[in-house]
ChimeraX commands (.cxc) that place a marker at each C-alpha (Angstrom):
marker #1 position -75.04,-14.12,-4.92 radius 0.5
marker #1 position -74.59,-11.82,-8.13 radius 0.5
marker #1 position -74.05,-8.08,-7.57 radius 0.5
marker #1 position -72.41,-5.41,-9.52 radius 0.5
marker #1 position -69.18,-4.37,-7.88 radius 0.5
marker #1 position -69.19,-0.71,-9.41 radius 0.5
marker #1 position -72.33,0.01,-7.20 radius 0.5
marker #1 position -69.60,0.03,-4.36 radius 0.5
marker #1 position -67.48,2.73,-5.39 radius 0.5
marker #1 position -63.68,3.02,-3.91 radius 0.5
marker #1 position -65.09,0.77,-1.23 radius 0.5
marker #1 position -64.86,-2.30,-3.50 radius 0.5
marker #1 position -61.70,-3.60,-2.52 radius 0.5
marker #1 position -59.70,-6.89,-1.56 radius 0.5
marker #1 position -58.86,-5.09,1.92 radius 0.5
marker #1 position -62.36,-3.79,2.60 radius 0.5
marker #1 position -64.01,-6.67,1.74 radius 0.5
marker #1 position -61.77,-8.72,4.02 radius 0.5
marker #1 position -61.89,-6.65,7.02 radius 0.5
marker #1 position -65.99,-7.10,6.59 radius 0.5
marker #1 position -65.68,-10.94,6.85 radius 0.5
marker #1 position -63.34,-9.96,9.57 radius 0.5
marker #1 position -65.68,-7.76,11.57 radius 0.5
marker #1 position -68.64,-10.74,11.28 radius 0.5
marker #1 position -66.21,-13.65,13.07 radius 0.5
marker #1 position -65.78,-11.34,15.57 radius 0.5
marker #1 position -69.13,-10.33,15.77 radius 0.5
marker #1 position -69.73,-13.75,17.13 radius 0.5
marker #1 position -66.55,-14.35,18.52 radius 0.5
marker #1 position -66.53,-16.56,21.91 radius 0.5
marker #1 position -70.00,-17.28,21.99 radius 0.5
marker #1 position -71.77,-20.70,20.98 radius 0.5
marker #1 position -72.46,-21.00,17.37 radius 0.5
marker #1 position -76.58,-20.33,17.75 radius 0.5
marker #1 position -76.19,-17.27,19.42 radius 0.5
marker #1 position -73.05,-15.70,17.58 radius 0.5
marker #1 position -76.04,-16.20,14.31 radius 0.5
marker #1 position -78.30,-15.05,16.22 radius 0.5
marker #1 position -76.44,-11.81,17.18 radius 0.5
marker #1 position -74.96,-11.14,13.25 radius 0.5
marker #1 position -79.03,-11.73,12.14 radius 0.5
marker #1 position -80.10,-9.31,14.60 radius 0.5
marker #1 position -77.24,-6.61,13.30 radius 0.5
marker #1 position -77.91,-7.20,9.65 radius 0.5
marker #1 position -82.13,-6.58,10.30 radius 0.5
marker #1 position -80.78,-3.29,11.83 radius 0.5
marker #1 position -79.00,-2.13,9.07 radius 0.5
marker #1 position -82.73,-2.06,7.18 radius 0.5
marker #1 position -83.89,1.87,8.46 radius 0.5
marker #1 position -80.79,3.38,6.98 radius 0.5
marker #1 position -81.99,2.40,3.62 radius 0.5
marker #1 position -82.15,5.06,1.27 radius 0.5
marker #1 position -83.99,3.46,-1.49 radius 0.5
marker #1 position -87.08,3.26,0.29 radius 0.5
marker #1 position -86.53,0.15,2.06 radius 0.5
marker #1 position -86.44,1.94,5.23 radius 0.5
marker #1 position -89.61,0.85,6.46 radius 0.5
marker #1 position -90.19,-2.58,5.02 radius 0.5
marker #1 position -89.78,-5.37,7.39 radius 0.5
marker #1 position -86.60,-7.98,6.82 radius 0.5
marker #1 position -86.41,-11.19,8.84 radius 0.5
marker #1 position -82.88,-12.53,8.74 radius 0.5
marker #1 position -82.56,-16.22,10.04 radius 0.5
marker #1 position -79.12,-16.84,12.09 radius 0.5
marker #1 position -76.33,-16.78,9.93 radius 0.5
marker #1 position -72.35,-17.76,10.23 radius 0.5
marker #1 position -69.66,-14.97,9.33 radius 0.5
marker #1 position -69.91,-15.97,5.76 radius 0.5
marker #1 position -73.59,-15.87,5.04 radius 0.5
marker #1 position -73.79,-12.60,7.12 radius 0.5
marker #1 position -71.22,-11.31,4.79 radius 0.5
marker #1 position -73.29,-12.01,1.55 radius 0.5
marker #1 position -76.60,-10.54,3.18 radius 0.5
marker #1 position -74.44,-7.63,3.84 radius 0.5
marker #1 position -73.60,-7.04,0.25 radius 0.5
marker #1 position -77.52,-7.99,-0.68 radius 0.5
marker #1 position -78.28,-5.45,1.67 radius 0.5
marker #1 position -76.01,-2.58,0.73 radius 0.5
marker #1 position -76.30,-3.11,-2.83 radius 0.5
marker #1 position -79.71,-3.95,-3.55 radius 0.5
marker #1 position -81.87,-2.55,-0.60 radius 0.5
marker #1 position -79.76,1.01,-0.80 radius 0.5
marker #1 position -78.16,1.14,2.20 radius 0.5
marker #1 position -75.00,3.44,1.86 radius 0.5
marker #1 position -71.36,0.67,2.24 radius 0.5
marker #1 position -69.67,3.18,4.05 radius 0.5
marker #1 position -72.22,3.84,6.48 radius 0.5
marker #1 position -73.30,-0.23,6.71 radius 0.5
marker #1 position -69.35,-0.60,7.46 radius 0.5
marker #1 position -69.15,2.02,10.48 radius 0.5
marker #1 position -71.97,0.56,11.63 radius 0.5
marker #1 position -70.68,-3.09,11.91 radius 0.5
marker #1 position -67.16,-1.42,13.08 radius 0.5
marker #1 position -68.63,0.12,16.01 radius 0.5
marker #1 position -71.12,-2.69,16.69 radius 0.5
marker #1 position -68.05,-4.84,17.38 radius 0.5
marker #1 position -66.20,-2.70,18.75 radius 0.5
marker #1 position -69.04,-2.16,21.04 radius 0.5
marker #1 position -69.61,-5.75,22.02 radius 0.5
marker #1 position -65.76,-6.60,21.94 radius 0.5
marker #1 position -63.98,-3.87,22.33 radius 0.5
marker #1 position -62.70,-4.24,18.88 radius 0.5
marker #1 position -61.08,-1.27,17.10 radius 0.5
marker #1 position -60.75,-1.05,13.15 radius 0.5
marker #1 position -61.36,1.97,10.98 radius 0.5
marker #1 position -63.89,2.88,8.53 radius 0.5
marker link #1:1,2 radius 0.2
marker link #1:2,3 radius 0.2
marker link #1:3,4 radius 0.2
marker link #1:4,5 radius 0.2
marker link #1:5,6 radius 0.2
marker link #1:6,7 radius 0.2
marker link #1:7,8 radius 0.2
marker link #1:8,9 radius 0.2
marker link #1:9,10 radius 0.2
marker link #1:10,11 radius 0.2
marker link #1:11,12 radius 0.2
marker link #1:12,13 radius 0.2
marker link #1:13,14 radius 0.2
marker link #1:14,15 radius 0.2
marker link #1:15,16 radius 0.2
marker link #1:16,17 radius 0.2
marker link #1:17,18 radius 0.2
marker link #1:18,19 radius 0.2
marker link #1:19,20 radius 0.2
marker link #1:20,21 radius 0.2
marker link #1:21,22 radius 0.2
marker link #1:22,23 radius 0.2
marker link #1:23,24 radius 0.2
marker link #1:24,25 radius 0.2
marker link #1:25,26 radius 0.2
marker link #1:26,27 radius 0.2
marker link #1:27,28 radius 0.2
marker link #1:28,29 radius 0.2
marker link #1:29,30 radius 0.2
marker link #1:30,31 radius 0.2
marker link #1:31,32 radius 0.2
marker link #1:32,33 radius 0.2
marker link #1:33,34 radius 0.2
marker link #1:34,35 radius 0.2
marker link #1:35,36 radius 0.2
marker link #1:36,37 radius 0.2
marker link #1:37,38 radius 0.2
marker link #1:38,39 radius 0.2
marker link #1:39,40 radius 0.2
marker link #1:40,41 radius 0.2
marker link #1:41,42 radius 0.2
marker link #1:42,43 radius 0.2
marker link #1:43,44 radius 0.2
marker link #1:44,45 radius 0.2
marker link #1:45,46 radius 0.2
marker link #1:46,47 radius 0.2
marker link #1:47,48 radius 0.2
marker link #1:48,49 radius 0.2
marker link #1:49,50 radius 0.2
marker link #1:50,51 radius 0.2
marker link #1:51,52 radius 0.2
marker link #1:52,53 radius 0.2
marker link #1:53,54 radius 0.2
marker link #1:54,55 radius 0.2
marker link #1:55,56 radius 0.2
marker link #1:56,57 radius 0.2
marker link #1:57,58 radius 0.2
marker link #1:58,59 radius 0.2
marker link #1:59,60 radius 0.2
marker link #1:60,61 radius 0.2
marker link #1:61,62 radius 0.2
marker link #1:62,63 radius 0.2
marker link #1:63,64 radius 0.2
marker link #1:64,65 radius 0.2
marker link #1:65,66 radius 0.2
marker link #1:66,67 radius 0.2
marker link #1:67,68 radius 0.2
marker link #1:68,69 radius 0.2
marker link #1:69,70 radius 0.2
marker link #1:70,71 radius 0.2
marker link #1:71,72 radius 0.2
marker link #1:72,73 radius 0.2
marker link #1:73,74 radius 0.2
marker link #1:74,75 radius 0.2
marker link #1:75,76 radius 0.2
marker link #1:76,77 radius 0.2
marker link #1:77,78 radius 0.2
marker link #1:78,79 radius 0.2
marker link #1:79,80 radius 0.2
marker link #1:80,81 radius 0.2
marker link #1:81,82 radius 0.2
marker link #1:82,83 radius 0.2
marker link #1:83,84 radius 0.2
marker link #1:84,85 radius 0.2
marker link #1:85,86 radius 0.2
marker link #1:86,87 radius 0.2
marker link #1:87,88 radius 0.2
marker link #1:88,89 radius 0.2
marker link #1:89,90 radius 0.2
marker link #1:90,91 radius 0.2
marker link #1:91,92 radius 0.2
marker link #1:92,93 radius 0.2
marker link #1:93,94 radius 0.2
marker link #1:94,95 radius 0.2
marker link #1:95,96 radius 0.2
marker link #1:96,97 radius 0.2
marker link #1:97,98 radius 0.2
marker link #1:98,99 radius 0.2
marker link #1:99,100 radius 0.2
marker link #1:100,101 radius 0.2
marker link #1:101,102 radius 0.2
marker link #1:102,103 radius 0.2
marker link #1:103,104 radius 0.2
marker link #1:104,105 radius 0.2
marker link #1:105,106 radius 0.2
view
């Protein structure tokens, strides 16, 4: 997947982008493959009403996906359907720490 990495801003680093891939394993961490996709589809389709590009309300069906195609959705998503990086990040942050009781910072 091709995307411009100015459209990211300051958030465009090696560090960010690694504690994203990061967040996604343990989105799914300890449960069986199927429904640790499951779960990181079901965040990702979330993320779709925070568009600000008009996206909000247009449906998105995300099949299960492992760490690493949930990671590229997430950069399809925040780049090209307008939903703000920083917030998308929070959002994933809180999700795991939510689920896991994960803590990282965005």
């Amino acid at each position: 997947m091709r995307y411009d990495a100015a459209q990211f801003g300051s958030f465009d680093g090696l560090d960010n982008r690694r504690e994203i891939m990061i967040l996604f394993q343990r989105l799914g961490d300890g449960l069986p493959d199927q429904i640790a996709n499951e779960r990181r589809a079901a965040w990702l389709q979330s993320l779709i009403p925070h568009s600000v590009s008009g996206m909000a309300t247009s449906p998105l069906i995300v099949q299960p996906c492992d760490a690493i195609e949930a990671y590229r959705l997430f950069v399809a998503i925040t780049g090209v359907l307008g939903v703000p990086i920083y917030k998308a990040a929070k959002m994933l942050d809180e999700e795991v720490r939510r689920k896991r009781g994960v803590c990282c910072h965005y």
